[in-house]
Steps between C-alpha positions, in 0.01 A plus 500: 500500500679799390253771667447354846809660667451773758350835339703815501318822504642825298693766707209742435208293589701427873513850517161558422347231770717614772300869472210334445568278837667818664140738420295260631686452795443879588149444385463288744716712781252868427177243543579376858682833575119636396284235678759550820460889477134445489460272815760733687237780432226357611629341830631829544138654433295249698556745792493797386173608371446822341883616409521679191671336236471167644330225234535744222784430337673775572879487618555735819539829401316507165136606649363810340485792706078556642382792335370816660 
């Protein structure tokens, strides 16, 4: 059988899997980073009722002003 040796990809197409692999890797890390972000907010909500800002998606520091 001459084609049943092991198979040897091109230089490129390595290159090309490894970012593949690599992106979804950080895919992966910003999704639990997200869903960990999320749960720290609202265990950190559950007892504080009522504070601006808090379960609106809004970093600290980035509320509007109240108008007049």
């Amino acid at each position: 059988h001459a084609g049943s040796g092991p198979k040897v990809l091109e230089p490129w197409l390595v290159g090309l899997t490894a970012v593949v692999v690599f992106l979804f890797i950080v895919f992966i890390v910003l999704i639990a980073n997200r869903f960990w972000n999320l749960r720290m907010r609202r265990w950190a909500g559950a007892g504080s009722r009522g504070c601006p800002g808090v379960g609106t998606g809004l970093s600290p520091g980035t509320a509007q002003p109240l108008s007049p």
